[in-house]
C-alpha angles and dihedrals in degrees: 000000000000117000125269122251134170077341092295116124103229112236114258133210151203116242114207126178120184117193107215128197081251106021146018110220131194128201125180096204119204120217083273090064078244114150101244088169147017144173126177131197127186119237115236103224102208122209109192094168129008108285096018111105106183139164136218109246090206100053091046093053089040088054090038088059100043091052092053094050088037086054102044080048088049098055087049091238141114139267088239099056083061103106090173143017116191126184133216120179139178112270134258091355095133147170141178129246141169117266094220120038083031091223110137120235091220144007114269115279110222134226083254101061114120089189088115105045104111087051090044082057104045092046089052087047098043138112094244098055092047078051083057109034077048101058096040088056086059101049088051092055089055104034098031081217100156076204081070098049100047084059089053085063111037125126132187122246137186090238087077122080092230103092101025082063088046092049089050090048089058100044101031112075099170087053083051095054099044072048098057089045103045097240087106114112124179122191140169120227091288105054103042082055085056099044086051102045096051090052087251094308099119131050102179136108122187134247104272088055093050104043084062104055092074092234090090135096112230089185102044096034094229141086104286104252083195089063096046093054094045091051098032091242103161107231089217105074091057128099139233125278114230132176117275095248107041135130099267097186125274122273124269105274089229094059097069108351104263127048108255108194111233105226107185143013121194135165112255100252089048093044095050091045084057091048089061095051094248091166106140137067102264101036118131129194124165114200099217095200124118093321118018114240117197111185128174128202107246094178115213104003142061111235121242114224133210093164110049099284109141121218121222141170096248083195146318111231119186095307087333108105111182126194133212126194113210142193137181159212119202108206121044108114084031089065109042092049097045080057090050089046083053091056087241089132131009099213132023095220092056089053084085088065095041093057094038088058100073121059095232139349088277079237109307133151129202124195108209097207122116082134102043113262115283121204137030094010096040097194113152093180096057116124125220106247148164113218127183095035117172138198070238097059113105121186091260091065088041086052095039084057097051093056099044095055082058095061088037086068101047082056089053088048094046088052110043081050091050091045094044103036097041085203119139105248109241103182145351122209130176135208137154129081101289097055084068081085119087098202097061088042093043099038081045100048088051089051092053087036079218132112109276106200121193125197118238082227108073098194101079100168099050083052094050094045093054091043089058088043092047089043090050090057109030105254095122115026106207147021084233088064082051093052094047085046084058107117107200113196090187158352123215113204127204113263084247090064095041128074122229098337129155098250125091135245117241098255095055095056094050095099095046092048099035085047079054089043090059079047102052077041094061100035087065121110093009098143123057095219100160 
């Protein structure tokens, strides 16, 4: 592939971007899955009214560009040494645009947006979804099909791309008429990069995408053609859903000189749970950034939850289609960096040692809910707090507390995947900003009394993405080349297999965790929000 030169053959690269909710980051990886280049930009969230969180397309194609070129610069190497480029992209963060003249009808309008809320609610209280919930009841009485029973729960929620869309549809006249004249195409991250990078040639996304937006059918593996009718989403403005590695189409020569063929898309969760090598039914990793994201491989089949577990495509491979079932907590990074912006700490890597330097929390609890507390509690109306507070009570027991209810949560999360999949845990591994620190991994390793590993790369999903692109061509074999090519900075080892540490065993740790129990217990439904 590369070009001849004195008779050498010039190294070549995969090239991987991953768009973040705060950054978009480029890598160029060498054969050895090494980092040889990087450029980072930041991403400007825009709010325009209270509770809408947008961004600007063209910005973020203007700064997607900029990392890749910034990062070929960086490695000190040429366009035409790129084999691969693969994508991975926040998820259901979404916008319209017209199919031919390519210009989009709004900004994107982030996960985060709040805009359809009152239409989230009165969809979720309204006569159509007990007629549902009611009727699936029903099925499940007569078929026992957990499939059944999870529809007989379901609500709607703003996470989800579904009413957002609808909510567009209904303010948004010039997106109805490009509609009406089928010149209307929506598309997540992914496939507005797409759209744009094959000079509009392509309208698809991949599995793993779509499988997030919440307009998508995990059993059925389309669009759910059900959902569309009952929302009045029109099936048309949708794209197509390709595998996760697939050969997407090259770049327009004019973008960077040479056409690079872009070899995989995948949504950022999924990515970074390939780039650990989460291959096998069983494997756990749980992403600690802004929010924490704990997913298990649940191999052939989607999980069905009763409990708040969501099910996703990890990721289709070739015939190979592999599930993952998630769960979340809203609100990690959020809160470490609202107690930095307090002065409670200076830097987040000495907050280890602060919290390390008293024995215990002196007996104080910290809710972890500036975003309401997702599963397995599911209360949107729960309130951040601090309770059992003390004259006694010094910063290092307040960020002690913060950082144990960190780990408290993993521990929620662990447990409600271990109660609802059934399935033997094979391995747990750890990325994202937060799991830098060792109090959380130790303090999380001892609550799950597991090993807790944690990659020497931090950027997961920018790895997983370039592995799918370099399996697609060749460029690595196997996934068992993948796995040797796995770098480990460190294990952490329940207190009961290590000797005089300074962690502590399970038992030890019940009345801390059942006193912030009773708090999580008395911060819910704190807000009327009707």
């Amino acid at each position: 592939m590369g070009s001849q030169r004195n008779g050498f053959k010039k190294e070549s690269f995969i090239l991987s971007v991953d768009v973040g909710t705060t950054s978009i980051r480029c890598h160029v990886y060498d054969k050895e899955a090494k980092i040889r280049g990087s450029c980072t930009t930041n991403v400007k969230a825009l709010y325009p009214e209270v509770g809408h969180v947008e961004m600007d397309p063209d910005a973020l194609w203007k700064g997607f560009v900029s990392v890749i070129k910034g990062a070929v610069q960086d490695a000190g190497a040429q366009m035409c040494q790129m084999e691969a480029i693969g994508i991975s992209t926040q998820r259901s963060t979404f916008t319209t645009w017209n199919r031919k003249t390519g210009v989009p009808f709004h900004n994107f309008i982030s996960w985060q947006d709040q805009r359809a809320a009152d239409l989230v609610r009165s969809w979720n209280r309204s006569c159509t979804m007990k007629a549902i919930h009611g009727l699936m009841k029903l099925a499940y009485f007569l078929t026992r099909q957990k499939r059944s029973l999870a529809a007989s729960l379901i609500i709607f929620s703003t996470q989800h791309v579904t009413f957002r869309l609808a909510w567009v549809l209904t303010h948004y006249k010039q997106v109805r008429q490009a509609v009406a004249e089928g010149n209307c195409c929506f598309g997540t991250i992914d496939t507005w990069l797409l759209f744009k990078l094959t000079n509009g040639r392509v309208h698809a996304t991949d599995f793993s995408n779509a499988s997030a937006t919440g307009i998508f059918d995990s059993y059925q593996m389309c669009w759910s053609g059900f959902l569309c009718s009952l929302v009045s989403l029109p099936l048309s403005i949708l794209p197509k859903v390709e595998n996760t590695g697939f050969d997407f189409g090259s770049t327009d020569p004019s973008i960077f000189g040479v056409p690079i063929p872009i070899m995989s898309v995948v949504a950022d969760q999924q990515a970074a749970m390939f780039g650990e090598c989460c291959f096998d039914v069983g494997d756990v990793k749980i992403t600690m950034g802004t929010g924490t994201f704990m997913n298990i491989n649940t191999g052939s089949k989607p999980h069905t939850s009763v409990g708040g577990l969501y099910p996703v495509v990890g990721w289709k491979i070739g015939s190979e289609v592999v599930y993952l079932a998630e769960g979340n907590s809203a609100d990690t990074g959020t809160a470490i960096k609202w107690a930095q912006e307090l002065e409670l700490f200076s830097d987040v890597q000495g907050t280890s040692a602060m919290a390390y330097s008293v024995s215990d929390s002196d007996g104080v609890c910290f809710v972890p809910s500036f975003s309401g507390l997702q599963a397995p509690l599911n209360d949107p109306k729960a309130c951040a707090s601090f309770m059992g507070l003390k004259p006694s009570t010094t910063k290092s027991h307040l960020v002690r507390s913060i950082l144990e209810s960190i780990a408290f949560r993993n521990k929620q999360l662990f447990e409600l995947m271990l109660r609802e999949t059934h399935i033997p845990i094979t391995r747990i591994r750890v990325d994202g900003g937060v799991s830098a620190n060792d109090f959380i991994m130790q303090l999380t390793a001892d609550l799950f009394g597991r090993k807790v590993a944690r990659p020497q790369q931090h950027e997961m999903s920018c790895l997983g993405a370039a592995f799918v692109a370099g399996l697609e061509i060749g460029f690595w074999r196997t996934r068992d080349e993948l796995k040797k090519l796995q770098s480990t900075d460190k294990i952490f080892l329940p207190q009961g297999a290590r000797k005089g540490g300074a962690g502590i065993s399970n038992g030890e740790y019940m009345p801390v965790l059942q006193s912030w129990e009773r708090a999580l217990k008395r911060s819910m439904n704190w807000y009327n929000k009707t």
